[in-house]
mmCIF file of the C-alpha atoms, coordinates in Angstrom:
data_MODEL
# 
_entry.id   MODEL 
# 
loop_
_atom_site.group_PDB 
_atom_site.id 
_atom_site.type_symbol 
_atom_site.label_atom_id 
_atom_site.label_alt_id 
_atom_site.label_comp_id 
_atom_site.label_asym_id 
_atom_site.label_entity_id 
_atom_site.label_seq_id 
_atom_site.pdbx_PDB_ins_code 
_atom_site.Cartn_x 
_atom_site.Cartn_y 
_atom_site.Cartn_z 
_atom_site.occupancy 
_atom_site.B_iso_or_equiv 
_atom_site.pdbx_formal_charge 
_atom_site.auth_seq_id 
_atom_site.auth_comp_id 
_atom_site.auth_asym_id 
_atom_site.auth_atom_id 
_atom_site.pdbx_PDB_model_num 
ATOM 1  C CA . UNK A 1 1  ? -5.036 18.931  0.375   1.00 0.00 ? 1  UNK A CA 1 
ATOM 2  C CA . UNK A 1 2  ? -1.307 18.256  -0.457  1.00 0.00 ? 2  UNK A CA 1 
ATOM 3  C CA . UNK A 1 3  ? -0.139 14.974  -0.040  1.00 0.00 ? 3  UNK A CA 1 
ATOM 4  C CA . UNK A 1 4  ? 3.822  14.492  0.960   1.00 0.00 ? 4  UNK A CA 1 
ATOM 5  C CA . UNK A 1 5  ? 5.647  12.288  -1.534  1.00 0.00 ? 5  UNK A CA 1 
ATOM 6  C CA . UNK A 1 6  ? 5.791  8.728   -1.484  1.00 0.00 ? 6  UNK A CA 1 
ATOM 7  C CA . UNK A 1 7  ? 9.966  9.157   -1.323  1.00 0.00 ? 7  UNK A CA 1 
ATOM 8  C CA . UNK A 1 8  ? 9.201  11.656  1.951   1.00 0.00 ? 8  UNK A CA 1 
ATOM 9  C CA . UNK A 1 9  ? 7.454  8.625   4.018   1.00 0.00 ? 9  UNK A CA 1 
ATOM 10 C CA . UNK A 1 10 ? 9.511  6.655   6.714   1.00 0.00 ? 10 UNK A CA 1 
ATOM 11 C CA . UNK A 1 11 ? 11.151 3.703   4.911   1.00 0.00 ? 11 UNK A CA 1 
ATOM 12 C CA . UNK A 1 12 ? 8.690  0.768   4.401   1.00 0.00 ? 12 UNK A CA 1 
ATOM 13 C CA . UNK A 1 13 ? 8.472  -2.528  2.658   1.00 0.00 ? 13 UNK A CA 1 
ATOM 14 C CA . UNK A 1 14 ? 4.712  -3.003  3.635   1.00 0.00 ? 14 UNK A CA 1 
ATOM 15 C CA . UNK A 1 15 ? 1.498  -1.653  4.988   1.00 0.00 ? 15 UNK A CA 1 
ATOM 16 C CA . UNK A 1 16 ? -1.236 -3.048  6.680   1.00 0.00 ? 16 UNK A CA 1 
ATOM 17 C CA . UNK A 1 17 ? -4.416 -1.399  6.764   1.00 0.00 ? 17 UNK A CA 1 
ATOM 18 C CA . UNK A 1 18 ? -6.380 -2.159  9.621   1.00 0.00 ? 18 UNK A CA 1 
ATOM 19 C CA . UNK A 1 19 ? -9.606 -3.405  9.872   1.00 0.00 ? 19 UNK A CA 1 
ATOM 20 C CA . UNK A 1 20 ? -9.064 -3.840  5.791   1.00 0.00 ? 20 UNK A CA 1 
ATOM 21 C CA . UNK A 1 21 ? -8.595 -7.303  3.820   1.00 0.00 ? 21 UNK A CA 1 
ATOM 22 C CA . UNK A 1 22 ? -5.775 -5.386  2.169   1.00 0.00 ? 22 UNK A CA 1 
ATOM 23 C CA . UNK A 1 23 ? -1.778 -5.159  2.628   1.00 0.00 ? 23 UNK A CA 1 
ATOM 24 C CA . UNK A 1 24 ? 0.423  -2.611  0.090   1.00 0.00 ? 24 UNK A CA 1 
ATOM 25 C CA . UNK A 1 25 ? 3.688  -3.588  -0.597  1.00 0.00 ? 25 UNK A CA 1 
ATOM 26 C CA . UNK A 1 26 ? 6.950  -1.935  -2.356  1.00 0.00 ? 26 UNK A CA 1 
ATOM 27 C CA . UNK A 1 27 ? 8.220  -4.348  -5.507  1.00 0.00 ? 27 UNK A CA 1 
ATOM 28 C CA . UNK A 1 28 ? 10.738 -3.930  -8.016  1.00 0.00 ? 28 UNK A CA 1 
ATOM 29 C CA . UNK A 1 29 ? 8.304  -6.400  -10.509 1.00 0.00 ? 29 UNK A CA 1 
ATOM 30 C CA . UNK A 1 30 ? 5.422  -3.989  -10.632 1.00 0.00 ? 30 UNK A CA 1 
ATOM 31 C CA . UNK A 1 31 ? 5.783  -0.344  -13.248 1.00 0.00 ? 31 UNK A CA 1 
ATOM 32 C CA . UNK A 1 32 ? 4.441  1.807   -10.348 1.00 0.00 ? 32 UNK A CA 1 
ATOM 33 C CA . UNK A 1 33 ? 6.965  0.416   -7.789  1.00 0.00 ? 33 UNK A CA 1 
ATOM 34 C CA . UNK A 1 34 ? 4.130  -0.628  -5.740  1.00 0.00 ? 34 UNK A CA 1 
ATOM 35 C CA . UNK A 1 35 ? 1.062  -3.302  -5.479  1.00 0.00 ? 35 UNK A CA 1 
ATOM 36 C CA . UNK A 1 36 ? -1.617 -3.473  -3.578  1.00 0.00 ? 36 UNK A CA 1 
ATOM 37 C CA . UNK A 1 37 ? -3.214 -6.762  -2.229  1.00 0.00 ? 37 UNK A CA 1 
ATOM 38 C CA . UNK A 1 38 ? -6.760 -8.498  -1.416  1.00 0.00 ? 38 UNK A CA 1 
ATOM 39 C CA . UNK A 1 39 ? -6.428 -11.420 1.023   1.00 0.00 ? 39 UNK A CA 1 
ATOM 40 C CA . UNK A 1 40 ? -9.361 -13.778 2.162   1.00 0.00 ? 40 UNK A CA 1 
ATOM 41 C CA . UNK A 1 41 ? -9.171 -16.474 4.605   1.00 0.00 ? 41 UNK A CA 1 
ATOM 42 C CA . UNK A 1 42 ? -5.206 -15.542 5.038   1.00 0.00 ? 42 UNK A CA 1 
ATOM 43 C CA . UNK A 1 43 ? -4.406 -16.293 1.117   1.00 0.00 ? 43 UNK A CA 1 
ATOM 44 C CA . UNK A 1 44 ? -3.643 -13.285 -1.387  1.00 0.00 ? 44 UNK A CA 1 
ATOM 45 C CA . UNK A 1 45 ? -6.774 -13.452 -4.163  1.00 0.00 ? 45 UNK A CA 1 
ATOM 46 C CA . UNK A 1 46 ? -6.394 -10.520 -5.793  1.00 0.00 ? 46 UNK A CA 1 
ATOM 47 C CA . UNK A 1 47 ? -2.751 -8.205  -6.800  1.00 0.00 ? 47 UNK A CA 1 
ATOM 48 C CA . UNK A 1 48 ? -2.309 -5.317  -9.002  1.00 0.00 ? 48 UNK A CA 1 
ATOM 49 C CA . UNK A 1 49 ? 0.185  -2.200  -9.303  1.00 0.00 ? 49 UNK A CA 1 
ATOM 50 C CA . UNK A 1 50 ? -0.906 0.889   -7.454  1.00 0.00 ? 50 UNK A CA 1 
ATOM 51 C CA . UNK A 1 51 ? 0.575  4.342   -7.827  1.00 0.00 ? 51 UNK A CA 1 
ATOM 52 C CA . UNK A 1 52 ? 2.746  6.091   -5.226  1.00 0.00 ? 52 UNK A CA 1 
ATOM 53 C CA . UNK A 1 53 ? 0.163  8.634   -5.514  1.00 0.00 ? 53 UNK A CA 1 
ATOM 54 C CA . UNK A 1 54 ? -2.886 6.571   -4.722  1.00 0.00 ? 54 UNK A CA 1 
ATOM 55 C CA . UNK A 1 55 ? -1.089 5.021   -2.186  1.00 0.00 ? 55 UNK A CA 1 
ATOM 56 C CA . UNK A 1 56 ? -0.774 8.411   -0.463  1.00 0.00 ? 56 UNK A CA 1 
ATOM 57 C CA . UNK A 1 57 ? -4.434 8.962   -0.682  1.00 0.00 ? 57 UNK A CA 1 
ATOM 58 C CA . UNK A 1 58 ? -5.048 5.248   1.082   1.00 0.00 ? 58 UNK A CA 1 
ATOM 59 C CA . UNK A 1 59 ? -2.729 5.798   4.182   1.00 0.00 ? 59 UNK A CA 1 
ATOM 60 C CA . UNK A 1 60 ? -4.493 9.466   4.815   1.00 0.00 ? 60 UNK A CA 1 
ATOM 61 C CA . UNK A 1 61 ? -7.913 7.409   4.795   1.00 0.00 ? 61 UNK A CA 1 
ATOM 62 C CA . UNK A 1 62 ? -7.391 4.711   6.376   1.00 0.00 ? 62 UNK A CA 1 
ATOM 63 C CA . UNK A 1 63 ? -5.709 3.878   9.690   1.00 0.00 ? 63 UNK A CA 1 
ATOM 64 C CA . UNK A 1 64 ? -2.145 1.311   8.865   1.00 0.00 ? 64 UNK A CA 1 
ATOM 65 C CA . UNK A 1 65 ? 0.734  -0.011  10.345  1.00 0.00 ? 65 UNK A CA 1 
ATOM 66 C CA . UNK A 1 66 ? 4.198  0.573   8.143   1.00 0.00 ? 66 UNK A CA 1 
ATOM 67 C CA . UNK A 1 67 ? 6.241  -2.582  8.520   1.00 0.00 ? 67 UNK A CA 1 
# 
């Protein structure tokens, strides 16, 4: 399956996943351009960078919203 490129996705700062304890967002401070992030009880507990690529693979699997 060929993915489209994270550039050829409508503009987005962030993604919510639904059903999913887990928002993406676009930042300048991580390599990748991107980070991912676990949330419990409404407070972030876990962050780390996540490809453009990977990304991709997430929003084809599971169902989002692109803020």
């Amino acid at each position: 399956m060929n993915l489209p490129e994270v550039d050829q996705l409508p503009s987005f700062k962030s993604v919510a996943f639904h059903g999913q304890a887990v928002t993406a967002e676009r930042t300048p401070s991580s390599h990748t351009g991107f980070c991912v992030t676990g949330w419990e009880q409404g407070l972030p507990v876990a962050r780390r960078p996540i490809t453009g690529s990977a990304l991709l693979e997430l929003l084809q699997r599971y169902p989002h919203t692109l803020y």
